[in-house]
VONU-519663 format. One record per residue (C-alpha): z, x, y; residue in one letter. Coordinates in steps of 0.1 Angstrom, whole numbers, padded with zeros to 4 digits, always signed. Each point is the difference from the previous one (the first is absolute). Layout:
% VONU-519663
ZXYa/...
% end
This chain:
% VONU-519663
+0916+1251+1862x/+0024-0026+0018x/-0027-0030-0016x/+0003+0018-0038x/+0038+0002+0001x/+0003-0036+0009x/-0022-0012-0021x/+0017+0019-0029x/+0032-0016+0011x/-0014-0036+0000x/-0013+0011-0038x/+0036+0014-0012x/+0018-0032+0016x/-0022-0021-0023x/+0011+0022-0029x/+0033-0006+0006x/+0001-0032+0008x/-0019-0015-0029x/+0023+0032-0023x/+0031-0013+0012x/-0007-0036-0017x/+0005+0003-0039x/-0027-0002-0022x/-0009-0031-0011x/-0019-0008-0035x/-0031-0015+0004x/+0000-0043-0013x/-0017-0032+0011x/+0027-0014+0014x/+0002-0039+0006x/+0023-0019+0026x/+0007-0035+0007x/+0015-0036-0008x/-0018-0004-0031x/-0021+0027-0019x/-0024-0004-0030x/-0025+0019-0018x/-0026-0023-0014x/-0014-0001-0034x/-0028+0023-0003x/+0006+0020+0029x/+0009+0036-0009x/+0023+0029+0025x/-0008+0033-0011x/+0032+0014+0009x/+0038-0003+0007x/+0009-0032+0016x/+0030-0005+0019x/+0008-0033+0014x/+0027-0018+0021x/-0001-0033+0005x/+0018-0037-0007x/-0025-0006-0032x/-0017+0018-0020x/-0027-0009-0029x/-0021+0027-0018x/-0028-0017-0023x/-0021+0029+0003x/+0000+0038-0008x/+0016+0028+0013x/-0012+0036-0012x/+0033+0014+0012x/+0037-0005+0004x/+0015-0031+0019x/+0031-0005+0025x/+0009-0032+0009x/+0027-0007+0027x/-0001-0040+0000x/+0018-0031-0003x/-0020-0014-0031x/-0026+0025-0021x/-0019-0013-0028x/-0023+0022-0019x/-0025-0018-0024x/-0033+0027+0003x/+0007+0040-0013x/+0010+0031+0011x/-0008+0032-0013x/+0031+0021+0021x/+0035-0015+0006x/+0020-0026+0019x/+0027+0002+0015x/+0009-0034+0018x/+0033-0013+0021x/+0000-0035-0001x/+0021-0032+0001x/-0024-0008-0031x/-0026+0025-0023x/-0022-0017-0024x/-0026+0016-0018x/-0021-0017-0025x/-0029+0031+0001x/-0007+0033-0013x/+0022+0030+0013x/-0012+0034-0016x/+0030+0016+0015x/+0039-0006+0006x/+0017-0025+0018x/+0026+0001+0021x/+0006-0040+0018x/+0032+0000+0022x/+0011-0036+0008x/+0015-0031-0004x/-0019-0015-0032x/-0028+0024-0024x/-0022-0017-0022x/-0026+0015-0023x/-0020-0031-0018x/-0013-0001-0031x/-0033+0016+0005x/+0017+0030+0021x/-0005+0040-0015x/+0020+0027+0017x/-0019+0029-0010x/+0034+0022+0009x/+0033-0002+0006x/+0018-0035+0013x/+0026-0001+0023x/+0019-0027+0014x/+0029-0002+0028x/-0002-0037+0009x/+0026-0030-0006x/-0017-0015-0032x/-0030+0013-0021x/-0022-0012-0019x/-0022+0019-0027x/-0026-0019-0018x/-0024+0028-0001x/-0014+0034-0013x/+0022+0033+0011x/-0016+0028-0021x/+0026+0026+0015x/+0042-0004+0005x/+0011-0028+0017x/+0035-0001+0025x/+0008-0034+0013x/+0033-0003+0020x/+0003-0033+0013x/+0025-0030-0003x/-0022-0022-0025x/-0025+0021-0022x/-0019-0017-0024x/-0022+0006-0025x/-0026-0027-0014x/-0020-0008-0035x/-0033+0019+0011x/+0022+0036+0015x/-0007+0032-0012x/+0016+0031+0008x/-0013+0031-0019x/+0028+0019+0013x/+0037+0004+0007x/+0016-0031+0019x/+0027+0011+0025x/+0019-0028+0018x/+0026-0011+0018x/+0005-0038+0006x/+0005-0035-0026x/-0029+0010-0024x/-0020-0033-0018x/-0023+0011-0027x/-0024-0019-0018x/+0001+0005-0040x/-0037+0009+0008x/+0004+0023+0025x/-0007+0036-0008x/+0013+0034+0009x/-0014+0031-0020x/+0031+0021+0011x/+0039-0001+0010x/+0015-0028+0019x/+0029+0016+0015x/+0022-0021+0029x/+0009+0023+0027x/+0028-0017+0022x/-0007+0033+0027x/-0035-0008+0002x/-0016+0008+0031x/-0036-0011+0005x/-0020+0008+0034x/-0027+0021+0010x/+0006+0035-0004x/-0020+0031+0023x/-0011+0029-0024x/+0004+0030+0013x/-0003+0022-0029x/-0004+0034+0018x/+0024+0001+0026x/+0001+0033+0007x/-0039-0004+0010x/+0009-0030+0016x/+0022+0014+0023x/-0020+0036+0007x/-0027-0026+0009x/+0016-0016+0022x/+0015+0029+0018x/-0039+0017+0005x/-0012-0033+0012x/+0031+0000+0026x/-0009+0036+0011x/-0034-0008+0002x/+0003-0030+0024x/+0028+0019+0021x/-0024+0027+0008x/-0027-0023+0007x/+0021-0020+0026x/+0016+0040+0013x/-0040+0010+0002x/-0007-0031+0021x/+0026+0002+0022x/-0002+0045+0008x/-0041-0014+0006x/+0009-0030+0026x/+0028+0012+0017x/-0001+0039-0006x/+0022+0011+0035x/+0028-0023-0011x/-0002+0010-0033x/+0011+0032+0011x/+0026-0014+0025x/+0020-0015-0027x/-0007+0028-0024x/+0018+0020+0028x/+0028-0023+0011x/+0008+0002-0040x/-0004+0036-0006x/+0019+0012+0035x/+0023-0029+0003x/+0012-0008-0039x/+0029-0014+0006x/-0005-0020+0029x/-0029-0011-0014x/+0019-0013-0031x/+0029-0017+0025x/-0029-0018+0013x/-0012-0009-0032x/+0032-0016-0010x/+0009-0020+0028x/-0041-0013-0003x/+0009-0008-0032x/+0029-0020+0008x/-0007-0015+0032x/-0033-0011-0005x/+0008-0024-0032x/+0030-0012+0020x/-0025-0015+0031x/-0022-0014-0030x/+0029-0019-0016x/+0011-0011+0038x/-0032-0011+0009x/-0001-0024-0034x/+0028-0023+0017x/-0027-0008+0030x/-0025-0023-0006x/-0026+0019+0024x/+0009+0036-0014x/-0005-0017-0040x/-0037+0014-0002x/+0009+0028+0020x/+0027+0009-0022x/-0023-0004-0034x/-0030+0018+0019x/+0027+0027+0011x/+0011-0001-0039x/-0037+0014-0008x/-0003+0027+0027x/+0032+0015-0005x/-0006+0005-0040x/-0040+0016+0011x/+0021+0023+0026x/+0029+0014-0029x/-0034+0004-0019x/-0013+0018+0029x/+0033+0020+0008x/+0002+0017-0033x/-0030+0010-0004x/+0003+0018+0032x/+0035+0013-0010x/-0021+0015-0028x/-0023+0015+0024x/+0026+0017+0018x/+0014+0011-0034x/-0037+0017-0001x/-0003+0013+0030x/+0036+0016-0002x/-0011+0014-0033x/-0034+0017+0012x/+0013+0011+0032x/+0016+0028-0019x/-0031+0010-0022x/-0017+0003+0033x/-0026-0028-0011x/+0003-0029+0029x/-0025-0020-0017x/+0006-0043+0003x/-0019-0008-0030x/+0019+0028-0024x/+0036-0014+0018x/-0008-0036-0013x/-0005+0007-0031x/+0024+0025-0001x/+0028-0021+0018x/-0005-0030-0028x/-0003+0022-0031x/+0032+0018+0008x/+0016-0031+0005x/-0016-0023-0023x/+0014+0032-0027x/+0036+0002+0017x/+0002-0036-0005x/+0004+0001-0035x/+0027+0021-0002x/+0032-0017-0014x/+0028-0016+0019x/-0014+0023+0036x/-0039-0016-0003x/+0008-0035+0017x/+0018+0019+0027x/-0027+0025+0010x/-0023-0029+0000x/+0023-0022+0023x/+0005+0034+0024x/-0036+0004-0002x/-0004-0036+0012x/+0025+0002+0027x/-0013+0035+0012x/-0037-0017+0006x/+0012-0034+0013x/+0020+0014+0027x/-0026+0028+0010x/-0023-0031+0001x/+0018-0021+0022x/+0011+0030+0025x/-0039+0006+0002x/-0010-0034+0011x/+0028-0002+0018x/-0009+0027+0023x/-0041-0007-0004x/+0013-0032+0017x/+0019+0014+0029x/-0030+0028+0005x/+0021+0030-0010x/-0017+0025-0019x/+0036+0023-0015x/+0001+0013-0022x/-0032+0021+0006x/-0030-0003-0022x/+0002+0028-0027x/-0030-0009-0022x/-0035-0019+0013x/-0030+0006-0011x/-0027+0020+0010x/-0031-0023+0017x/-0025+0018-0021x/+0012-0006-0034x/+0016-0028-0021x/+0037+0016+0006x/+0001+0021-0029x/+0009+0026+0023x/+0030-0008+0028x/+0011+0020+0033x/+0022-0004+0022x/-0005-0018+0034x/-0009+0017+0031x/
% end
């Protein structure tokens, strides 16, 4: 039984590992001085690329994000760009919007912008296609003899237009004009509830892991908090004064700099570490009077309650920094006296050696 609990421990610290790193888009991502995708080669997905130069003469079935010094796109897209560069050039074909971010934009003659066109840079230049809106705010925007713009024109800057140069809609100047790249988040509401699950989630992963590993002091801190609350909380605040205070005094030593940064790291796993066990105590105190001294219940228990009380106006911060202070210091008493061999506060709740702990006793 021993060999199937650790093993399901080494699984959930995976989980939560790998969960506690946010989720990341899947793109052929490209690094280096100088970048280019050849003429007849073809990336069947998003591209993302970071690097001094960048030249794309072939296609990309997919969006592109350029972070570069110089980007010039002469092959086709079928997605997007979005580049920040000292200078954008594209001369191809881009089915979608652009967005180019930087210090000079160019699109040649023979450039189509399937979308919208965006422009934050210090001069522009449009001698392309744009079949959607175009919004250009730089110092120096001009506009040549073979641009078209089937849409509106929004701009903020010296405009120069061509007699040639066409624009299907309004050309309004907007002296407030702010151009940049903009997040859309148009359900926030499920944003945020998302957010808050996958929060949950992860917390009770990392509570799991730690009741499977280290089940005896589990319930050692679980007790200091639940018998002790308001030492345990005194402790908690001094820990979470003192400690930053021997961090920022090690910074001014040149042998205690890494320690100090490494300590920096530890310290923010261990306030993770504290409130979730000043949840658990929250649980525990809850089921102890229900009769039901079950760990796994008093997890989940200890961070719904919380996770709930936490969004109550103008009190929610607070309950959450008590909560934090209540588990911290409980945390730190319990190593504290694991390091000096005591064993008070008694025991309350171990698990049986016959089961997975779904049932606790107390210590003979």
């Amino acid at each position: 039984m021993g060999t199937h609990r650790h093993i399901l421990a080494a699984l959930l610290t995976l989980i939560v590992l790998f969960g506690a790193i946010p989720g990341v888009v899947a793109a052929d991502t490209r690094t280096g001085g100088d970048v280019t995708i050849a003429a007849g080669e073809t990336i069947n997905d998003n591209l993302d690329i970071f690097a001094g130069n960048v030249v794309i003469n072939g296609v990309v079935n997919g969006d592109v994000n350029v972070f570069s010094g110089n980007v010039v796109i002469n092959g086709e897209v079928t997605g997007s760009v979005s580049a920040f560069a000292g200078t954008i050039t594209v001369n191809g074909d881009v089915a979608g919007d652009v967005g180019a971010y930087g210090g000079t934009t160019t699109l040649g003659p023979e450039a189509t912008v399937g979308g919208d066109f965006e422009s934050g840079s210090g001069s522009t230049v449009v001698n392309g296609q744009i079949a959607g809106d175009a919004r250009i705010d730089s110092e120096s925007i001009v506009l040549g003899s073979t641009a078209a713009i089937a849409g509106n024109l929004e701009y903020d800057g010296e405009l120069n237009r061509a007699p040639d140069a066409t624009v299907g809609g309004a050309v309004t100047r907007n002296a407030g004009l702010g151009v940049g790249p903009v997040v859309d988040t148009p359900d926030t509401g499920f944003f945020d509830a998302t957010l808050t699950i996958y929060g949950f989630l992860v917390s009770f992963l990392l509570g799991a892991v730690l009741l499977l590993v280290f089940p005896k002091f589990s319930g050692r801190v679980s007790t200091a908090a639940t018998t002790a609350p308001l030492r345990s909380g005194g402790v908690g605040l001094l820990t979470l004064i003192g400690v930053p205070i021997v961090l920022v005094v090690l910074l001014f030593t040149i042998v205690g700099i890494p320690l100090s940064l490494a300590g920096i790291f530890l310290f923010a796993v261990v306030l993770w570490i504290g409130t979730i066990y000043g949840r658990f105590a929250i649980g525990t105190w809850l089921l102890d009077f229900a009769g039901y001294p079950n760990r796994w219940a008093a997890l989940f228990l200890g961070l719904l309650v919380v996770a709930l009380a936490a969004r109550i106006p103008f009190v929610g911060g607070l309950i959450s920094f008590l909560v934090l202070l209540l588990g911290l210091g409980a945390l730190a008493l319990t190593a504290y006296r694991t390091y000096r061999g005591e064993r008070t506060p008694p025991e309350p709740l171990v698990e049986e050696p016959d089961d997975m702990g779904d049932s606790w006793v107390p210590p003979t």
